[in-house]
KETIZA-890101 format. One record per residue (C-alpha): residue in one letter; x, z, y. Coordinates in Angstrom, 2 decimals. Each point is the difference from the previous one (the first is absolute). Example, Ala and Ser with C-alpha at 12.3 -4.5 7.8 and 13.67 -1.06 7.14 Angstrom:
2
+---+---------+---------+---------+
| r |      px |      pz |      py |
+---+---------+---------+---------+
| A |   12.30 |    7.80 |   -4.50 |
| S |    1.37 |   -0.66 |    3.44 |
+---+---------+---------+---------+
This chain:
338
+---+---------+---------+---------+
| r |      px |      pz |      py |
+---+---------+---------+---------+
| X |   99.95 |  119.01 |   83.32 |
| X |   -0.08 |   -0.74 |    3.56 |
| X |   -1.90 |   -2.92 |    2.03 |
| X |    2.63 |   -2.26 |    2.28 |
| X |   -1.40 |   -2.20 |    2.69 |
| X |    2.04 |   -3.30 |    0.37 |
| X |   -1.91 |   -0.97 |    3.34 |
| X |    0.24 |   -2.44 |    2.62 |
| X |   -1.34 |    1.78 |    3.10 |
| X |   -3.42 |   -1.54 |    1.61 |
| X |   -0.90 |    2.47 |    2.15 |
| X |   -4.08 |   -0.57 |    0.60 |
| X |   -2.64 |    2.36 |    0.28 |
| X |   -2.00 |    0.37 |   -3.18 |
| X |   -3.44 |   -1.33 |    1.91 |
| X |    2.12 |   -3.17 |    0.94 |
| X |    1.16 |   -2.72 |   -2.64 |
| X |    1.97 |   -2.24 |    2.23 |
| X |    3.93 |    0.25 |   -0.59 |
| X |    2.59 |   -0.01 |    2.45 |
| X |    1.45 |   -3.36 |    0.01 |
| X |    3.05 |    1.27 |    2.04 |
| X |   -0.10 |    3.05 |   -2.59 |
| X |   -0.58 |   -2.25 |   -2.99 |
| X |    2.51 |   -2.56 |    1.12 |
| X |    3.03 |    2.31 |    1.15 |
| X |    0.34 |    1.95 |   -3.00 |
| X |    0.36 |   -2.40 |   -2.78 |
| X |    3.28 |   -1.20 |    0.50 |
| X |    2.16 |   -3.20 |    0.35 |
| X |   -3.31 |   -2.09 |    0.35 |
| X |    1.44 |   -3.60 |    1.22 |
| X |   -1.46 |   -1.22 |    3.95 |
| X |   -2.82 |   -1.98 |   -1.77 |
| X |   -1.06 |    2.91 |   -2.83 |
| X |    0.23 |    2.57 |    3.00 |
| X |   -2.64 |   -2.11 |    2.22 |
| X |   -2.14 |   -0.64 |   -3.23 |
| X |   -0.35 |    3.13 |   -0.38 |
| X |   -0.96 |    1.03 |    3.58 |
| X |   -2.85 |   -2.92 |   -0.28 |
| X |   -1.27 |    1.74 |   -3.46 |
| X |    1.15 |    3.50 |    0.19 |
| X |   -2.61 |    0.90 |   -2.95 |
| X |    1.21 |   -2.68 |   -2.38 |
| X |    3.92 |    0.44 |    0.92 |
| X |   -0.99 |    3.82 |   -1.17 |
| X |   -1.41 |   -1.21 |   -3.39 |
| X |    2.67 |   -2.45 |   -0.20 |
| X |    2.97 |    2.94 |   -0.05 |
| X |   -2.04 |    2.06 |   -2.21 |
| X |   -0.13 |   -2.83 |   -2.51 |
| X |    3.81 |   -0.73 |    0.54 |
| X |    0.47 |    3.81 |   -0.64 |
| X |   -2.63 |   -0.46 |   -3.68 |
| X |    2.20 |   -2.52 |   -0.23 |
| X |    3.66 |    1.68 |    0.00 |
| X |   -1.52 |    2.88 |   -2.00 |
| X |   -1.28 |   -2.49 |   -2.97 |
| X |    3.36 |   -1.98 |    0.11 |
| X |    1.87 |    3.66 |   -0.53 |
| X |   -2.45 |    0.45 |   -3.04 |
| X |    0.56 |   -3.40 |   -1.73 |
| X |    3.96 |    0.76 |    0.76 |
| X |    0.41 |    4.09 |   -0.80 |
| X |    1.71 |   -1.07 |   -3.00 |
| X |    2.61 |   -3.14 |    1.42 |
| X |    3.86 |    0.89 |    1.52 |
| X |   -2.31 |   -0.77 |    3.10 |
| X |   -2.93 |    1.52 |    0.38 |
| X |   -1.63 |   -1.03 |    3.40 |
| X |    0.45 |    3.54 |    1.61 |
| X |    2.16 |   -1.33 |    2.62 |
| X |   -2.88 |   -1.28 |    1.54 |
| X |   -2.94 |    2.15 |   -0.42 |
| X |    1.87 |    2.80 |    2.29 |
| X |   -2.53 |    1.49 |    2.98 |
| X |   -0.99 |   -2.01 |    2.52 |
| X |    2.15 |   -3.05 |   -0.74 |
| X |   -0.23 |   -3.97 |    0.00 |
| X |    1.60 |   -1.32 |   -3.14 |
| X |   -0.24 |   -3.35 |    1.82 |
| X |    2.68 |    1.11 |    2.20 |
| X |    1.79 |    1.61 |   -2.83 |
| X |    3.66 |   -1.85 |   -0.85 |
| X |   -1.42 |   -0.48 |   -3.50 |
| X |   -2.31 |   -1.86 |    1.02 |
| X |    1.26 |   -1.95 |    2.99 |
| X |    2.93 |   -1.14 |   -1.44 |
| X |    0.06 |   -0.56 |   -3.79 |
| X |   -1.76 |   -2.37 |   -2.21 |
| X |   -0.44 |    2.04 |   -3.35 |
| X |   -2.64 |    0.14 |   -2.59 |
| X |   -0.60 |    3.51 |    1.41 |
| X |   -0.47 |   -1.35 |    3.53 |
| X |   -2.41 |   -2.49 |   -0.90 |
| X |   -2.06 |    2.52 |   -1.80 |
| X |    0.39 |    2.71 |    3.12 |
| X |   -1.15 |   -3.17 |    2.40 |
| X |   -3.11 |   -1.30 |   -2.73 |
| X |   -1.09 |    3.80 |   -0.41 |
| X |   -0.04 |    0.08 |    4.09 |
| X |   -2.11 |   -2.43 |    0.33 |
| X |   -2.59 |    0.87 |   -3.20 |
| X |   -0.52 |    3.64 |    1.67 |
| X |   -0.82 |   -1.16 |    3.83 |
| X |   -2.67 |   -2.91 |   -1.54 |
| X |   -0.91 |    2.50 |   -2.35 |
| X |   -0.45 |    3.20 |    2.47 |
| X |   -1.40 |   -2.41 |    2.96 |
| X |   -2.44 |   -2.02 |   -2.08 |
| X |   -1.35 |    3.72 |   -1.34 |
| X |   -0.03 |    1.59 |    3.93 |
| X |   -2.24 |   -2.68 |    0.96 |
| X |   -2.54 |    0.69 |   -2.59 |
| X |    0.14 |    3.51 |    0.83 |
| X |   -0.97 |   -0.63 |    3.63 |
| X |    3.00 |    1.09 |    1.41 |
| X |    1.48 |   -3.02 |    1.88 |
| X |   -1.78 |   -1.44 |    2.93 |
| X |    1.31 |   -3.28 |   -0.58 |
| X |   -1.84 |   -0.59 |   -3.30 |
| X |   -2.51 |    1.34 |   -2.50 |
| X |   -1.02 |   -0.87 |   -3.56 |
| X |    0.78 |   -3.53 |   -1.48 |
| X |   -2.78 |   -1.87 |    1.34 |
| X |    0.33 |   -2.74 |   -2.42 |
| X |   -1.26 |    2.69 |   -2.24 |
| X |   -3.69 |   -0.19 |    0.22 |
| X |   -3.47 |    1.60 |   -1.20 |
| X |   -1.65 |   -1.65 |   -2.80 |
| X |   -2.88 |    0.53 |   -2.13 |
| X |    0.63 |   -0.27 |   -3.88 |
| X |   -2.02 |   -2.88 |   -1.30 |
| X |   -0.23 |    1.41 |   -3.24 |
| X |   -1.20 |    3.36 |    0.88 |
| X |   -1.03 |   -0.59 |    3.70 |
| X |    1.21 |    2.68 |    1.01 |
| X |    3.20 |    0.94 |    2.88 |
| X |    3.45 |   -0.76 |   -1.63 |
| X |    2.08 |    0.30 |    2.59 |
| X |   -0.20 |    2.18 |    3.39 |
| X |    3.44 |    2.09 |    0.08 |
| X |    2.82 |   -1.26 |    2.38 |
| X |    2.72 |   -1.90 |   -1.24 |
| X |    3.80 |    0.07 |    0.51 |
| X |    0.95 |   -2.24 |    2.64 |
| X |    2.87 |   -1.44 |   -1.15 |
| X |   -0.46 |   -3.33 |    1.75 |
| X |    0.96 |    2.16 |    3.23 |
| X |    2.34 |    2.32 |   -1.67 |
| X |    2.30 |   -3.13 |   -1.27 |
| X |   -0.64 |   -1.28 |    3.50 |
| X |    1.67 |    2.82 |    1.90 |
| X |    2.36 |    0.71 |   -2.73 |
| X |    1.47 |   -3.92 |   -0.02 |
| X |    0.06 |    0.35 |    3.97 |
| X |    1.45 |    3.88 |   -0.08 |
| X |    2.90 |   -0.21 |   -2.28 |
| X |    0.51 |   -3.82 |    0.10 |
| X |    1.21 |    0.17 |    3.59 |
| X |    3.77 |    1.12 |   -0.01 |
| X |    0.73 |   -2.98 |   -2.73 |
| X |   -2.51 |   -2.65 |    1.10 |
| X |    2.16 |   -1.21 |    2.69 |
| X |    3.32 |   -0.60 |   -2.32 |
| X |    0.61 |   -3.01 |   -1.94 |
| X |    2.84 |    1.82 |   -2.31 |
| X |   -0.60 |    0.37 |   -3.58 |
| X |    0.03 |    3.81 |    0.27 |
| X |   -3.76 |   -0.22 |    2.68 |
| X |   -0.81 |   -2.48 |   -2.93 |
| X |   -0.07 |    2.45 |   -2.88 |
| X |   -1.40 |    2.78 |    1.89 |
| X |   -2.93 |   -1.77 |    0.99 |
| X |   -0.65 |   -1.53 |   -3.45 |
| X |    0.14 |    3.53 |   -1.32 |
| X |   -2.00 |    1.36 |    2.90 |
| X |   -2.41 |   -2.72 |   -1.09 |
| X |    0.38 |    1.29 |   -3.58 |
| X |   -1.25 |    3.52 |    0.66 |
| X |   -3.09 |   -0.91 |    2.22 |
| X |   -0.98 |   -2.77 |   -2.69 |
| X |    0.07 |    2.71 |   -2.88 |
| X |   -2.36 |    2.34 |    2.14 |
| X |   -2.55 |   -2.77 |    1.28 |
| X |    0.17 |   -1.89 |   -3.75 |
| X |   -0.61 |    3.47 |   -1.91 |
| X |   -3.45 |    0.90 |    2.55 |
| X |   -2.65 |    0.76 |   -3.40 |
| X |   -3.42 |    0.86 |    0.51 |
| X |   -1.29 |    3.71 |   -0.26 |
| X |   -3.64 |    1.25 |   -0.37 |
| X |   -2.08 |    3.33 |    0.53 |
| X |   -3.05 |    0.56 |   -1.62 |
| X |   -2.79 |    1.74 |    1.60 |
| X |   -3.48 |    1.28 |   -1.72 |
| X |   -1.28 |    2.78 |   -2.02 |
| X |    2.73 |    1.84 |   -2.44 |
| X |    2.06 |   -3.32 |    0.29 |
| X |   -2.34 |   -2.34 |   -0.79 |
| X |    1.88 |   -2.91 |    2.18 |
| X |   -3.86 |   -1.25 |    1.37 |
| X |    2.47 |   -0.80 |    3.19 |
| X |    3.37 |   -0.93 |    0.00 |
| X |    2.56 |   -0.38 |    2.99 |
| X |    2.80 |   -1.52 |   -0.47 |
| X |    3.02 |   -1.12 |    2.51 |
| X |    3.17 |   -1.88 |   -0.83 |
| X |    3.26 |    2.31 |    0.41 |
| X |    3.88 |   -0.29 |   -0.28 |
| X |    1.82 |    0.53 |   -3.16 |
| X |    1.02 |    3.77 |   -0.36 |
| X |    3.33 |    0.32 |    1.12 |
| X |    1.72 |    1.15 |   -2.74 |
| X |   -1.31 |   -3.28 |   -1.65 |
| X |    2.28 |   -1.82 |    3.10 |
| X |    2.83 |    1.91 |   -0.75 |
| X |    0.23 |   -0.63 |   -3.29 |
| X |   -0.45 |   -3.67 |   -0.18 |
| X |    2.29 |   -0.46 |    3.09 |
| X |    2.73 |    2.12 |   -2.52 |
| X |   -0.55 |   -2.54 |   -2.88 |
| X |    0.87 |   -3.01 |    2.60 |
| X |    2.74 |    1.94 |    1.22 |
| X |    1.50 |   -0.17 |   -3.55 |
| X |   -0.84 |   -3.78 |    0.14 |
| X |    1.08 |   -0.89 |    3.34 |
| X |    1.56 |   -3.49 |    1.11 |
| X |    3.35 |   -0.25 |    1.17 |
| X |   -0.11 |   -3.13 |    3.17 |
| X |    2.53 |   -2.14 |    0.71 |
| X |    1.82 |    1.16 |    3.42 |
| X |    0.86 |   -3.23 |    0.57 |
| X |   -3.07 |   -1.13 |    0.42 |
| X |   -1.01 |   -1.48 |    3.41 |
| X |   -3.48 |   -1.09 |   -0.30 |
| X |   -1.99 |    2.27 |    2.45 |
| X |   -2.87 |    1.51 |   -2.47 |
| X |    1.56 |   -1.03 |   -3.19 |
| X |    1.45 |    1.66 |   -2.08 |
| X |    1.93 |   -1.27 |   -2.92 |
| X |    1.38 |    2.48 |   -3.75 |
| X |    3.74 |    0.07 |   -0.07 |
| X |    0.00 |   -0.49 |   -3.41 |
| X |    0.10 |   -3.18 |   -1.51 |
| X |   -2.76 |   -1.33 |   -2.61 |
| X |   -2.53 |    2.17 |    2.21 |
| X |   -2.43 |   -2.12 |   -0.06 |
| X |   -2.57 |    0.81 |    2.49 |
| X |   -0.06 |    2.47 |    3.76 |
| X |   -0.53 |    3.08 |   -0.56 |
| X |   -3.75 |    0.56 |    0.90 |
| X |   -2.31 |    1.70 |    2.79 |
| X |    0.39 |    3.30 |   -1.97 |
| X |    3.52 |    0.02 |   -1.05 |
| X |    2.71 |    2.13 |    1.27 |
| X |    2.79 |   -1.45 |    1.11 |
| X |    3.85 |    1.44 |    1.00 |
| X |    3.00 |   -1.90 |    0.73 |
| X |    2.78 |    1.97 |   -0.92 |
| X |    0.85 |    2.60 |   -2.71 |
| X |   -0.48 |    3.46 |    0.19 |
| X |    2.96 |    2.28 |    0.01 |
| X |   -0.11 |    3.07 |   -2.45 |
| X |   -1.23 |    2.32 |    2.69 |
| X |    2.52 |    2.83 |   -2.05 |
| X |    1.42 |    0.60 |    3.33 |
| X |   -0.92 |    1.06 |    3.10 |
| X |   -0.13 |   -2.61 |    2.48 |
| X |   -0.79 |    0.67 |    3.42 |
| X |   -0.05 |   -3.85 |    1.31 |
| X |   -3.11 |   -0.53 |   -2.35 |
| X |   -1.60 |    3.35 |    0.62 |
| X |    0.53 |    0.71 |   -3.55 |
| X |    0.41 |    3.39 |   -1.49 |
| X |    1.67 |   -0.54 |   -2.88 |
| X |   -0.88 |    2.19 |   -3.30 |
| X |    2.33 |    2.99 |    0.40 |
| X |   -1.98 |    3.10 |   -0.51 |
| X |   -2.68 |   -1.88 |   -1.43 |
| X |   -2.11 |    2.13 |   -2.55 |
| X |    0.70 |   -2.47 |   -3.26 |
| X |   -1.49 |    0.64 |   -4.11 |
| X |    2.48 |   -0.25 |   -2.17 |
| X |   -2.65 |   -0.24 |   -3.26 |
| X |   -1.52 |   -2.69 |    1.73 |
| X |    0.23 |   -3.63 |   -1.08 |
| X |   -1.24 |   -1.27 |    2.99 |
| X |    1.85 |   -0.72 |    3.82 |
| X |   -0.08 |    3.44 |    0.90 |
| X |    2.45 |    0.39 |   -3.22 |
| X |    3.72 |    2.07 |    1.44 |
| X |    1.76 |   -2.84 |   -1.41 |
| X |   -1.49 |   -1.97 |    2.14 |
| X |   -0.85 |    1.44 |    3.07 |
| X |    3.07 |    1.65 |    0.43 |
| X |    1.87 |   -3.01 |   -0.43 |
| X |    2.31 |    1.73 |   -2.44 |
| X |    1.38 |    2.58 |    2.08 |
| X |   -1.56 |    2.88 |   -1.79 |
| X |   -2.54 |    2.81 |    0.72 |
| X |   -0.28 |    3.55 |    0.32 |
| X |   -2.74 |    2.34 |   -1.33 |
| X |   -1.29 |    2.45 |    2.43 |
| X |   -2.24 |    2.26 |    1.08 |
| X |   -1.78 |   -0.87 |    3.06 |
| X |   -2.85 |    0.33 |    1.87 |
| X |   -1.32 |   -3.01 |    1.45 |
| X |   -3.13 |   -0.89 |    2.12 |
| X |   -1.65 |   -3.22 |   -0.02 |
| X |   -2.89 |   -1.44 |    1.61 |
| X |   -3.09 |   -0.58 |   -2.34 |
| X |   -3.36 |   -0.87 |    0.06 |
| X |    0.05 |   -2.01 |    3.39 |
| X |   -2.93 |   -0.87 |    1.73 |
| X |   -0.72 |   -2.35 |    2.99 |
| X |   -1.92 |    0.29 |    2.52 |
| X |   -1.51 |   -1.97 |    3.30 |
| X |    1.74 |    0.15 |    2.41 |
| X |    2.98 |    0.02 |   -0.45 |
| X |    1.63 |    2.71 |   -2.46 |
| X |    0.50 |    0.75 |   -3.40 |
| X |   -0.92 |    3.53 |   -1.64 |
| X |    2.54 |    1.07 |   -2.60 |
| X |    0.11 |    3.27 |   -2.26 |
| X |    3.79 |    1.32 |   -0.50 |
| X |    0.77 |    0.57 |   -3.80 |
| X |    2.52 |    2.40 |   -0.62 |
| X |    1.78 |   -0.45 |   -3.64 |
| X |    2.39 |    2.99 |   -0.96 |
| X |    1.99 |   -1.50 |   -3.13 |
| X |    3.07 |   -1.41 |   -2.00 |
| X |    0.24 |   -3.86 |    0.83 |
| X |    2.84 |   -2.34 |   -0.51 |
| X |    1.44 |   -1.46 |    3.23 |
| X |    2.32 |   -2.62 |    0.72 |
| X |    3.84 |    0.54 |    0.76 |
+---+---------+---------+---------+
């Protein structure tokens, strides 16, 4: 095994913590006029904000390694999924996943830098306070919270932009799902404790409110991406939006995910969506599951083969901004797709 460094240069001197907002700014791309000057104003935050949007990408190719798509599309180095065509242009269940996900990993990685001193522009959730238990009279609480009151904060304001000023149904459902994912991370902050005193005895406990781990996210954004709402595209009401199916009773609510047209069976390669398709695709024929060759193949067959394949595993990210990845290397028969 072999370490790879996905890494978004910030070239600083190891004695000096400020980033580069020219740096910081330049190399993430496709950032729209308004993103781009954010992120000048709050070069630190913009920073934790793509590292979240790359947590992000990597969780959303987890919860989809087994589906005809499977995310990778837009976890590839260095790149914006916002600008991606998949993203930009269609209105699938898998889109307003990819957008809710977003949005979950910059609140998520944002509200966490600020507790960890990192940003200049904030520090721990100071609606968090001190108190004294009345019970035991002694110190409950003393760590430092999450702030996700600022992470949603820059998050609504960072990835709301490029939609906010459209009226069309399309900015509609992207910012309800945007909504979706931040809601999920600030709804989901539990409290966690750390006992101090002699061989455990918890005589002093600190305890600080945190996000939701993030597998947690991913997985409840999956099971509303199963449920999602298809929205009337007719629909005119700026803000509203309305199920296309009749006998729907109610909206779809603040945590919903909702699409607006079908998804196509992604068994192709199609370059217009930025989508892949599933030839070559390592599938398991004894499987009963999506990964199934019946299924991800689309019924063109497979081949067995010999091959040796290397994969990246055990990811790990770091501030600021890169990921650390080990390279597996698998030498064995697998099935792939015709």
């Amino acid at each position: 095994m072999r370490n790879d460094i996905l890494r978004i240069p910030i070239p600083t001197e190891p004695d000096d913590p400020k980033l580069d907002p020219n740096v910081v700014c330049r190399t993430y791309p496709d950032l729209t006029p308004e993103q781009f000057e954010m992120c000048l104003q709050y070069p630190d935050v913009a920073a934790s904000a793509i590292q979240g949007i790359q947590i992000a990408m990597h969780e959303c190719q987890h919860q989809f390694m087994d589906h005809r798509w499977n995310c990778s599309s837009l976890e590839t180095k260095n790149k914006n999924p916002h600008s991606s065509p998949f993203l930009s242009r269609a209105g699938f269940r898998e889109t307003a996943f990819a957008y809710a996900i977003s949005a979950a990993g910059v609140t998520a990685q944002v509200a966490k830098a600020c507790a960890m001193g990192k940003l200049v522009s904030c520090g721990c959730d100071s609606r968090i306070q001190g108190k004294i238990n009345p019970t035991t009279k002694k110190w409950d609480w003393g760590g430092c919270s999450h702030n996700v009151n600022f992470g949603e904060s820059f998050t609504e304001k960072f990835l709301d932009f490029k939609d906010i000023v459209h009226s069309d149904i399309r900015a509609q459902i992207n910012l309800h799902n945007n909504r979706a994912g931040r809601l999920l991370v600030t709804r989901g902050v539990r409290t966690q404790c750390k006992c101090h005193g002699m061989s455990g005895s918890c005589e002093l406990k600190t305890c600080w409110k945190a996000t939701p781990p993030f597998r947690n996210v991913g997985n409840e954004l999956k099971q509303k991406y199963h449920m999602a709402t298809k929205v009337d595209t007719t629909n005119s009401a700026k803000g509203r939006l309305v199920p296309a199916y009749k006998g729907f009773k109610r909206g779809p609510f603040k945590t919903d995910l909702v699409y607006i047209e079908k998804s196509p069976t992604f068994c192709e390669p199609n370059p217009k969506l930025d989508s892949p398709g599933t030839v070559g695709r390592i599938c398991n024929r004894s499987s009963t599951g999506m990964d199934n060759c019946d299924s991800l193949c689309c019924g063109r067959g497979y081949d067995t083969v010999r091959m040796k394949r290397t994969e990246k595993c055990d990811c790990k990210f770091h501030w600021c901004c890169y990921v650390i990845c080990k390279t597996c290397t698998y030498n064995d028969w697998v099935t792939v797709c015709k």
